[in-house]
Structure formats: structure tokens, C-alpha cells
N, CA, C and O of each residue as an XYZ file, in Angstrom:
644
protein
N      77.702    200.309    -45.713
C      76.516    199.625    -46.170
C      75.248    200.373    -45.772
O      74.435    200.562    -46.676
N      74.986    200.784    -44.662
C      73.800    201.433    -44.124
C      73.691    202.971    -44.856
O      72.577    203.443    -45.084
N      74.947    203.725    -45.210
C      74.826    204.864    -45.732
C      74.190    204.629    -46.944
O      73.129    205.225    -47.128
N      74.724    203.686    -48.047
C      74.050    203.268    -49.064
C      72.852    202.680    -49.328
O      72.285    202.724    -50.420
N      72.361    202.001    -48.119
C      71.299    201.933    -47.988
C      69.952    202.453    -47.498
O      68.811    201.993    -47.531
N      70.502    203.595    -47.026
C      69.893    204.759    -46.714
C      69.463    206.071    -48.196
O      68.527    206.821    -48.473
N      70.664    205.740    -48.724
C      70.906    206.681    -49.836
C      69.570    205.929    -50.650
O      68.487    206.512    -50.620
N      69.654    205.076    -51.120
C      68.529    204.278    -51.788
C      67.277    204.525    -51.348
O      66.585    205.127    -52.169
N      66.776    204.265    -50.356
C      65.770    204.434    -49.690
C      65.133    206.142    -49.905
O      63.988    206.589    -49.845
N      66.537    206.821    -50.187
C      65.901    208.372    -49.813
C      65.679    208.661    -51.463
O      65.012    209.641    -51.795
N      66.124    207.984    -52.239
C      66.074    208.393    -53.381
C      64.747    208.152    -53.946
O      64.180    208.837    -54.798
N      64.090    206.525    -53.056
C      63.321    206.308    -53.827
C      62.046    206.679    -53.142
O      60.889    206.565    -53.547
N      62.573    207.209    -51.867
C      60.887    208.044    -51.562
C      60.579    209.432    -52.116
O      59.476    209.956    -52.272
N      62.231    210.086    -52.474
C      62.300    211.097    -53.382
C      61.165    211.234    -54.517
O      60.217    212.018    -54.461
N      61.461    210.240    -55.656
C      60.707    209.902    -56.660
C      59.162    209.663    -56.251
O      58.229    210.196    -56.851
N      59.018    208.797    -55.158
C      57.626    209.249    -54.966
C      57.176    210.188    -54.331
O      55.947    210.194    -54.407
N      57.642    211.132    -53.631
C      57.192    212.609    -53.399
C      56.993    213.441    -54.854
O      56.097    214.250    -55.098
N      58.249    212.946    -55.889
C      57.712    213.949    -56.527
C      56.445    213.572    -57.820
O      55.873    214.430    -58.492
N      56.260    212.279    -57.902
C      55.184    211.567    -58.565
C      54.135    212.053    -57.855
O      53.190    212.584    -58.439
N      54.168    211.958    -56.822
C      52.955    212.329    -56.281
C      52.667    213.505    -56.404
O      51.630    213.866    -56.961
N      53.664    214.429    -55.833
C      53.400    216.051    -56.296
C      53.013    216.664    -57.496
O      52.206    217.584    -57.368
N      53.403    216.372    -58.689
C      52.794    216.065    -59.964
C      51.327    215.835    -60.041
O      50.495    216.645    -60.452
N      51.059    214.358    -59.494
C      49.821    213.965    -59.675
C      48.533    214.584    -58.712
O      47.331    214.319    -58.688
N      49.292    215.433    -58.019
C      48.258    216.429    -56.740
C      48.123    217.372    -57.540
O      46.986    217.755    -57.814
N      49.393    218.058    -58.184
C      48.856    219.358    -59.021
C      47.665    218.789    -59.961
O      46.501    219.187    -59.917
N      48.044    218.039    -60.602
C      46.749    217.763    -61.748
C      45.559    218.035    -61.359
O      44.650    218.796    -61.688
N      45.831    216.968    -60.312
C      44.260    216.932    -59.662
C      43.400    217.973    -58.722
O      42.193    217.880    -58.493
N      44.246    218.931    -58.255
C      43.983    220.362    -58.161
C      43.758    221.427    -59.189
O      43.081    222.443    -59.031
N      44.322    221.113    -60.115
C      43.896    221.877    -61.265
C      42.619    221.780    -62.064
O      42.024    222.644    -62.709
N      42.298    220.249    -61.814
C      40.961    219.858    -62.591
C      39.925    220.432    -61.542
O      38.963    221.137    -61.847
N      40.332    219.940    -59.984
C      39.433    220.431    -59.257
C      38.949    222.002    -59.065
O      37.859    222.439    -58.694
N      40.081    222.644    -59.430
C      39.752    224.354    -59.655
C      38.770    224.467    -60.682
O      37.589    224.788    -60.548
N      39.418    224.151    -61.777
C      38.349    223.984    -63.050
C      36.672    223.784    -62.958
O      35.787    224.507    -63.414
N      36.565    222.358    -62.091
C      35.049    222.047    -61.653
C      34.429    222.565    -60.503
O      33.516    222.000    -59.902
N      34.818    223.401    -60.270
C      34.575    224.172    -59.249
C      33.897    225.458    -59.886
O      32.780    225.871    -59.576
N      34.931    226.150    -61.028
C      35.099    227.713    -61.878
C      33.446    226.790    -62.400
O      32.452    226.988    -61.703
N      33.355    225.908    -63.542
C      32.401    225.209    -63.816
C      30.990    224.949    -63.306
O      29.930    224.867    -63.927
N      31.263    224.842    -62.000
C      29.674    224.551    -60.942
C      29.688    225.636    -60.682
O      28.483    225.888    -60.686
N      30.131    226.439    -60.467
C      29.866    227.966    -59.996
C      29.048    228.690    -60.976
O      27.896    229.080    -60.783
N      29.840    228.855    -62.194
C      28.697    229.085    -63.596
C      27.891    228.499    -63.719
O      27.092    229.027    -64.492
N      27.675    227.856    -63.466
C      26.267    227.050    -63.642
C      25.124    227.154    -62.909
O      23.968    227.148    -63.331
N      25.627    227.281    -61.445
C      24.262    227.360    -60.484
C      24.201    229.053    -61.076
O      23.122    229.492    -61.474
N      25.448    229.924    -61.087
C      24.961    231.291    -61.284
C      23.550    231.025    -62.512
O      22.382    231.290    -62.231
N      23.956    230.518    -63.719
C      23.038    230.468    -64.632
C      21.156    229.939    -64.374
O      20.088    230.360    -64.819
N      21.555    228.840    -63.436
C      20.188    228.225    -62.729
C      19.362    229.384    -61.730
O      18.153    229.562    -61.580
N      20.420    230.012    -61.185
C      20.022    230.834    -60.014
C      19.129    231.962    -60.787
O      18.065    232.412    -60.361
N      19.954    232.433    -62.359
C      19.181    233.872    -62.954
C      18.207    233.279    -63.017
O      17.223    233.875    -62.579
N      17.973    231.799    -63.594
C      16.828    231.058    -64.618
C      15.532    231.049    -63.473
O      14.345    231.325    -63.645
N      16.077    230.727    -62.556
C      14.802    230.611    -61.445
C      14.453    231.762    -61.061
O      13.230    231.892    -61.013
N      15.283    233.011    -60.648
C      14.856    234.575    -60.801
C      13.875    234.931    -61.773
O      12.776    235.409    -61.490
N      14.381    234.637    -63.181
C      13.287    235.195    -63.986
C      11.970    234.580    -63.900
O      10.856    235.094    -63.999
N      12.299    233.457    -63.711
C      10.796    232.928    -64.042
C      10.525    232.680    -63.351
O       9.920    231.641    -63.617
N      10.421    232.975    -61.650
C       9.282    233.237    -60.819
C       9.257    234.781    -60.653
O       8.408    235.161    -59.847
N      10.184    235.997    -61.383
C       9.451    237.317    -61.349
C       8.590    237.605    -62.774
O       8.428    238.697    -63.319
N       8.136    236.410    -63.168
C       7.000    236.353    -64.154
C       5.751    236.451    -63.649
O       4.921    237.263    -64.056
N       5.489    235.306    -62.383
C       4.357    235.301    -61.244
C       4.311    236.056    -60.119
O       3.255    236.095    -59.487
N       5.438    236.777    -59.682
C       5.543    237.492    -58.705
C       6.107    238.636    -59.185
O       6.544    238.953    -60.291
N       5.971    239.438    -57.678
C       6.829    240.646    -57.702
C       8.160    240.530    -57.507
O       8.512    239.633    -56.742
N       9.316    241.472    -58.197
C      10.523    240.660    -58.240
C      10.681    240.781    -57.071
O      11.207    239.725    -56.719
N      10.499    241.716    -55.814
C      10.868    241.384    -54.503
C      11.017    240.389    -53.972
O      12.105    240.261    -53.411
N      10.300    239.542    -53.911
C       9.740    238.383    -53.876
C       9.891    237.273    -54.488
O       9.610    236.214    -53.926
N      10.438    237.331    -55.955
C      11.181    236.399    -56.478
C      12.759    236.582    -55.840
O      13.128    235.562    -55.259
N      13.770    237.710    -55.844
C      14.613    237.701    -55.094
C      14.546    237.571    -53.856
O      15.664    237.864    -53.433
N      13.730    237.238    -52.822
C      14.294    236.783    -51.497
C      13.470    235.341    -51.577
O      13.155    235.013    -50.433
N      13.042    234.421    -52.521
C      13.003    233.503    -52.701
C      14.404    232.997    -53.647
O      14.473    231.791    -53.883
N      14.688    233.230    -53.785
C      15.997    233.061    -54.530
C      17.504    232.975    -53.626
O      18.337    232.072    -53.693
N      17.546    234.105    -52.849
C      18.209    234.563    -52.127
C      17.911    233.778    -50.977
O      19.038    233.611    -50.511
N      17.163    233.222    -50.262
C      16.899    232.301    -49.316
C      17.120    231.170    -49.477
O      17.886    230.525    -48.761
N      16.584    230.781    -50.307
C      17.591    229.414    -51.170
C      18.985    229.348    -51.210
O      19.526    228.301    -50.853
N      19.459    230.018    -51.477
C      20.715    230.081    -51.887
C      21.486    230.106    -50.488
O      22.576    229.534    -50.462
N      20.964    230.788    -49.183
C      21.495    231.249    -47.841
C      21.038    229.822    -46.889
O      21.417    229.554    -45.749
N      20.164    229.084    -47.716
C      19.539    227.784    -46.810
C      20.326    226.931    -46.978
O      20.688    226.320    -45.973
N      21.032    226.465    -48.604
C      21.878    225.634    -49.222
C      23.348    225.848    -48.528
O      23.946    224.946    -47.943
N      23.803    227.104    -48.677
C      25.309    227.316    -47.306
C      25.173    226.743    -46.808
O      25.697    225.636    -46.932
N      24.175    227.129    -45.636
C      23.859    226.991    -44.249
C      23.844    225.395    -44.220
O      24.421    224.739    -43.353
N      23.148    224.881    -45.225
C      23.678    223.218    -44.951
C      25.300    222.839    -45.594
O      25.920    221.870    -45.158
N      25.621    223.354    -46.211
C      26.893    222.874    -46.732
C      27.763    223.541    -45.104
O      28.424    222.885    -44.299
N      27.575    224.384    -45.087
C      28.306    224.744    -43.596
C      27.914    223.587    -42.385
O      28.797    223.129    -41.660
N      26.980    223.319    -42.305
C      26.604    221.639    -41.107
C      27.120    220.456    -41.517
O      27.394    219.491    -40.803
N      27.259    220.571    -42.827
C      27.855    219.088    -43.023
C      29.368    218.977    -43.190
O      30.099    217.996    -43.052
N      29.680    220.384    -43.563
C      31.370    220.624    -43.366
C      32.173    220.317    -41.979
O      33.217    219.719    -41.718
N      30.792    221.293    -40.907
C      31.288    221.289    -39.796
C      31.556    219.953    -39.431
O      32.751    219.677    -39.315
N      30.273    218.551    -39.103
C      30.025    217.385    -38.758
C      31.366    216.699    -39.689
O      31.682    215.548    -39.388
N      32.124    217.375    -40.774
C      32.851    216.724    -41.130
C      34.570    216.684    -40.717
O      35.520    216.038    -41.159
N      34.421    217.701    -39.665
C      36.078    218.330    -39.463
C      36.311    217.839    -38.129
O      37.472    217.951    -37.734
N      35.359    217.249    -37.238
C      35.613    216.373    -36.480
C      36.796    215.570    -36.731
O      37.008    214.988    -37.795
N      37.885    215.553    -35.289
C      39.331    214.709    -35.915
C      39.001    213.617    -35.490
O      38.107    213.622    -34.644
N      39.343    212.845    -35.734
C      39.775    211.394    -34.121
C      40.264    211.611    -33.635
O      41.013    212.548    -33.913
N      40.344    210.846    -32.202
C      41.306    211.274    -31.276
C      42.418    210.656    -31.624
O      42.298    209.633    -32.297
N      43.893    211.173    -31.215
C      44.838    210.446    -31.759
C      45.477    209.155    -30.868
O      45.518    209.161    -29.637
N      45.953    208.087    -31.690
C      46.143    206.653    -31.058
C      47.716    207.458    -30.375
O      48.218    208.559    -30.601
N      48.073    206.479    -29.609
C      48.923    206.430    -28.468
C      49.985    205.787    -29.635
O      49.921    204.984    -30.566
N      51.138    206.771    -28.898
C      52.692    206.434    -29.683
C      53.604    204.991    -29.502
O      54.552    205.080    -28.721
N      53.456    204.108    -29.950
C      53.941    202.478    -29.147
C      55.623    203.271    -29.364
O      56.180    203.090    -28.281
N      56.289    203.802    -30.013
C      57.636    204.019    -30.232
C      57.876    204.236    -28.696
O      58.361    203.396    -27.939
N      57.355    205.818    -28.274
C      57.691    206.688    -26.697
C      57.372    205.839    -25.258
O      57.712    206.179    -24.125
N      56.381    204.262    -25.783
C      56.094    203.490    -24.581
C      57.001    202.587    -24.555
O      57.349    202.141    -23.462
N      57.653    202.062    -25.887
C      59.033    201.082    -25.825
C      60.046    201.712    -25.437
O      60.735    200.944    -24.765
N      60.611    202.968    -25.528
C      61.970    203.305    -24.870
C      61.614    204.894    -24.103
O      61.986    206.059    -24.243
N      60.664    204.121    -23.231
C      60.379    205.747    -22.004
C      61.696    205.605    -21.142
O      62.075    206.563    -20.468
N      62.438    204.340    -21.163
C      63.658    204.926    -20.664
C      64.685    206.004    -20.508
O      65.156    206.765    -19.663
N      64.816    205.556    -22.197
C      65.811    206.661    -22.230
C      64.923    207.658    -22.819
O      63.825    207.606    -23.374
N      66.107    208.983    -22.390
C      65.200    210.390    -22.498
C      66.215    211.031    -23.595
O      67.187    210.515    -24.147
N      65.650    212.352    -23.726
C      65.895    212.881    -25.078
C      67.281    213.222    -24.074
O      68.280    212.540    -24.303
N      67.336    213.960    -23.290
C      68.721    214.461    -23.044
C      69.608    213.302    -23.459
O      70.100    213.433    -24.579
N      69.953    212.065    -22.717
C      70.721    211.101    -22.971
C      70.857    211.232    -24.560
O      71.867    211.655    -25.123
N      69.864    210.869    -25.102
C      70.011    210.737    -27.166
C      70.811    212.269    -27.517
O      71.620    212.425    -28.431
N      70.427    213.170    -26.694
C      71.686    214.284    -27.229
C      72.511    214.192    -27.079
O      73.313    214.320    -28.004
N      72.787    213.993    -26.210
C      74.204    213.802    -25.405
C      74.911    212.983    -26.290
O      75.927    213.438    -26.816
N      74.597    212.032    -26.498
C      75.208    210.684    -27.472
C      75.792    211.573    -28.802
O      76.904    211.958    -29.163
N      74.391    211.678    -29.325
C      74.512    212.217    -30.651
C      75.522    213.558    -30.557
O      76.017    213.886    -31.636
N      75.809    214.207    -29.620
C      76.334    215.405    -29.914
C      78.119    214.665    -29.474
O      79.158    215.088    -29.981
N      78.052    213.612    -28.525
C      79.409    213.203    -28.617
C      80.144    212.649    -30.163
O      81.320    212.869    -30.449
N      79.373    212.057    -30.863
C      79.690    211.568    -32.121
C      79.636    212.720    -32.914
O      80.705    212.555    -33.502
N      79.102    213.963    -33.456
C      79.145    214.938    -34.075
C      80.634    215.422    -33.610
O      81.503    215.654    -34.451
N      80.860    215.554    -32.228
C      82.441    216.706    -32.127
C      83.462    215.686    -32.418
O      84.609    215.953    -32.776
N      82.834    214.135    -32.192
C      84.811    213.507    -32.398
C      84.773    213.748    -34.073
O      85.817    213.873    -34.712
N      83.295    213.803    -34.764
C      83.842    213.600    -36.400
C      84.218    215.470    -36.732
O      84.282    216.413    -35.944
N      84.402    215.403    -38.222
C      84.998    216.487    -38.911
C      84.007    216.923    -40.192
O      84.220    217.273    -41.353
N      82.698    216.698    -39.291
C      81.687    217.281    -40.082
C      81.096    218.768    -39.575
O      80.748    219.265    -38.504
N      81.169    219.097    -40.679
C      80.568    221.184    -40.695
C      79.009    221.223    -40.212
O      78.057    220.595    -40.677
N      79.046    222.207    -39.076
C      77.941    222.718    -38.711
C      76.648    222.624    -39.760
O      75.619    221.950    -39.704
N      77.225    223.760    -40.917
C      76.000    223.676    -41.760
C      75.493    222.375    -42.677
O      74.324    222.186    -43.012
N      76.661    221.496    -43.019
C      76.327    220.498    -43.010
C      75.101    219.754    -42.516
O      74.073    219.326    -43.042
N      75.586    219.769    -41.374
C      74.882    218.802    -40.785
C      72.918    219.886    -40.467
O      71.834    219.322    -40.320
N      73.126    221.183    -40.465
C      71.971    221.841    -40.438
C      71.355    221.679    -41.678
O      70.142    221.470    -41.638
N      72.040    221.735    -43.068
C      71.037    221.368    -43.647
C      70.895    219.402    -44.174
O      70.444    219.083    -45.275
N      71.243    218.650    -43.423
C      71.025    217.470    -43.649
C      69.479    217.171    -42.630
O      68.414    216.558    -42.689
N      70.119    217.920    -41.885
C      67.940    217.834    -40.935
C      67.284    218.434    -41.732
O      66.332    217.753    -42.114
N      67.341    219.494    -42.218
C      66.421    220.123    -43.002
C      66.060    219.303    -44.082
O      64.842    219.136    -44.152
N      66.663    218.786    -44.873
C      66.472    218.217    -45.933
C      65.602    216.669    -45.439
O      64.614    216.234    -46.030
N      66.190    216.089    -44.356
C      65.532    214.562    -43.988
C      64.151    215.152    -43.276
O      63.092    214.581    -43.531
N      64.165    216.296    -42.382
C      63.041    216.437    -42.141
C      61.843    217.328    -43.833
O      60.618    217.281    -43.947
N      62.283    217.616    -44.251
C      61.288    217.795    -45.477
C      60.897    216.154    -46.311
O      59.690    216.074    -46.539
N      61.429    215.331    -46.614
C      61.207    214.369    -46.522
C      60.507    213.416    -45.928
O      59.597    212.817    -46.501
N      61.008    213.112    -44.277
C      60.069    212.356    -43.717
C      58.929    213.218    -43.522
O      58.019    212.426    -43.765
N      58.265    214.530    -43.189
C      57.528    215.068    -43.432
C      56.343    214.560    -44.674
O      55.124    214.415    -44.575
N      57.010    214.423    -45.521
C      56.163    214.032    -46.890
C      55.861    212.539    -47.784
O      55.283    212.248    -48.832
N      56.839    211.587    -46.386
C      56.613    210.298    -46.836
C      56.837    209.533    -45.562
O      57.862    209.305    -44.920
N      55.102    209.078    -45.320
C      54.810    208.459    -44.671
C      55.064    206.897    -43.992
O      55.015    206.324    -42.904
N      55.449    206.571    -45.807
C      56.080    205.024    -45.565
C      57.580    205.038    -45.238
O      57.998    203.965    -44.802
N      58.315    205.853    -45.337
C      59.684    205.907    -44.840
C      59.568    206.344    -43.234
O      60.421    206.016    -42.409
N      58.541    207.028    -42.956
C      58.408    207.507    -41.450
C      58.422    205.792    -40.961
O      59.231    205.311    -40.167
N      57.174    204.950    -41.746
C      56.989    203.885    -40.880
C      58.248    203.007    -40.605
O      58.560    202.730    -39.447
N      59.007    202.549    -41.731
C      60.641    202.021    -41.884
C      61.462    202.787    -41.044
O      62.437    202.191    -40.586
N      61.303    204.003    -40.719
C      62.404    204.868    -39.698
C      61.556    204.050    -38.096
O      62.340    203.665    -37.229
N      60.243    203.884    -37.877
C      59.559    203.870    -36.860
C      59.742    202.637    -36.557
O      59.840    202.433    -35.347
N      59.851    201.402    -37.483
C      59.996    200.265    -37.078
C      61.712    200.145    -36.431
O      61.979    199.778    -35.287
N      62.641    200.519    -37.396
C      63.997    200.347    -37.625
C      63.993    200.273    -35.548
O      64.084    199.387    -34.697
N      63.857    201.545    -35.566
C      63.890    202.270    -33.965
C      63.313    201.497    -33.046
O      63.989    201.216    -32.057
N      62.077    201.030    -33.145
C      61.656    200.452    -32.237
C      62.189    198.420    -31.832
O      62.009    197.628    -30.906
N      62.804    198.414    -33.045
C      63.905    196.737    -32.952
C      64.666    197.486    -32.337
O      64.487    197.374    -31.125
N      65.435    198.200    -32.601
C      66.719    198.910    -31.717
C      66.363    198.835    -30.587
O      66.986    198.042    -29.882
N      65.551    199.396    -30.142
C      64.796    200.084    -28.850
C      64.510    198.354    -27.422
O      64.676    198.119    -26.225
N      63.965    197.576    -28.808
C      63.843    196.495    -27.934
C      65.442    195.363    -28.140
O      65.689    194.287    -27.596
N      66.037    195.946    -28.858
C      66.962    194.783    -28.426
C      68.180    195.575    -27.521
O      69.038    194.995    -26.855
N      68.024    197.070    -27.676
C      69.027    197.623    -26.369
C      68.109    197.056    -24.904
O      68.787    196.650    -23.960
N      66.865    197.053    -24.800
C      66.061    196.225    -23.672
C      66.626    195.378    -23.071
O      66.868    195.367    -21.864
N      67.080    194.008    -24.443
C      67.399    193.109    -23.707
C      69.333    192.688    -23.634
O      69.892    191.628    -23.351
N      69.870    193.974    -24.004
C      71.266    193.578    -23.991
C      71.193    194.082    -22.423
O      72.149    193.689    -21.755
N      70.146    194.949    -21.664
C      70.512    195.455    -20.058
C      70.087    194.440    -19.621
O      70.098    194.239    -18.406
């Protein structure tokens, strides 16, 4: 029952990894596009304001008015990028504070006793991590269902000691 219900679960975060992946390309593609787009454009604004202040000026002078502009506008897109990459700090793991008991050695130990009594292949089982970790990697709401699952476990091995 749990294999099958596992199987389900992986299938259907499957489908939304790849809905989603789909719908990221799109939207990277449009965003390249409006990007190729604003780029031509300020280029075009940028000549337009060149020429027609080296109508009143000397072009020296229209180019490092131009050119200063253009090095002032970075320079803020660079401050507000920066002010923007600020992380949060990250919240505290409730999973690692419910079972600081047990330690990873013990969970190997376990797990590696059940791997040698069965008659499952090394690579098998190497690429079944690979594959669940590309997965939970890319779907967040199955991380949370793996995170809850664990942490009922976690508290009802608590209270069977």
C-alpha cells in the first residue's frame, strides 16, 4: 500500500515539475525577448538624446552628458539590486529539534541493515536517490508531505519510549 502510494504521489509531483518547467521556459523566453526589446529602445533614446543636444553643444559634451547618464542609471540599478539580495535569515529546522535524539549514524545503521537482508542491486538503489533526490529538490510540496510524514513518526517513536 505505501509503495503505491508513494508511486502516486511521485507521479503527480512529476507532472507538476514538468508543467511548471514548461511554463518557466515560456516565461523566460518572453522575458529574453523584453529585455532584446528595452535594450533597443533605450539604445534608440540614448542616439536621440546624443543628437539633439550635439545640436547645442559640442559633441564632447553631448557625449559625456549622455554617457553620465547612462553610468548614473547602473549605478542605481546596481543599489537597488544590491538592497535587494539581502537573504533572511533562515528559520530554525522544527524536524532536527523533534528527533535530536536519534542521530544520523543510528538511521544508517538501520537503513543499511534492511538494504543487506533484501536482494536489491547497488545501482539500483544509487539511482533511486538520485532520481528522489532530483525530485524532492524541485517540489517543494512533496518536501513538506515527506517533512510532516517524519515528524508524526518522530513524535510517536517519542512516545512508544
Amino acid at each position: 500500500m505505501l509503495p503505491k502510494l508513494l508511486a502516486e504521489i511521485l507521479a503527480a509531483e512529476t507532472a507538476k515539475l514538468w508543467k511548471g518547467s514548461v511554463r518557466l521556459a515560456i516565461i523566460m523566453a518572453f522575458l529574453g525577448l523584453s529585455v532584446m526589446a528595452m535594450v533597443v529602445g533605450m539604445i534608440f533614446v540614448l542616439i536621440g538624446l546624443y543628437l539633439s543636444l550635439a545640436e547645442v553643444m559640442p559633441y564632447w559634451q553631448a557625449g559625456a552628458i549622455v554617457g553620465g547618464g547612462v553610468f548614473l542609471f547602473a549605478a542605481l540599478l546596481l543599489i537597488i539590486i544590491s538592497q535587494q539580495g539581502h537573504s533572511a535569515p533562515l528559520k530554525s529546522d522544527s524536524l532536527t529539534t523533534q528527533i535530536s535524539d536519534d542521530s544520523t549514524a543510528q538511521l544508517g545503521s538501520a537503513i543499511g541493515n534492511i538494504v543487506a537482508k533484501s536482494n536489491i542491486k547497488t545501482s539500483d538503489i544509487v539511482l533511486t536517490v538520485l532520481i528522489s533526490g532530483i525530485v524532492l529538490g524541485a517540489s517543494p510540496s512533496l518536501r513538506q508531505q515527506i517533512m510532516t510524514v517524519l515528524s508524526e513518526v518522530a513524535k510517536s517513536k517519542s512516545k512508544d519510549k
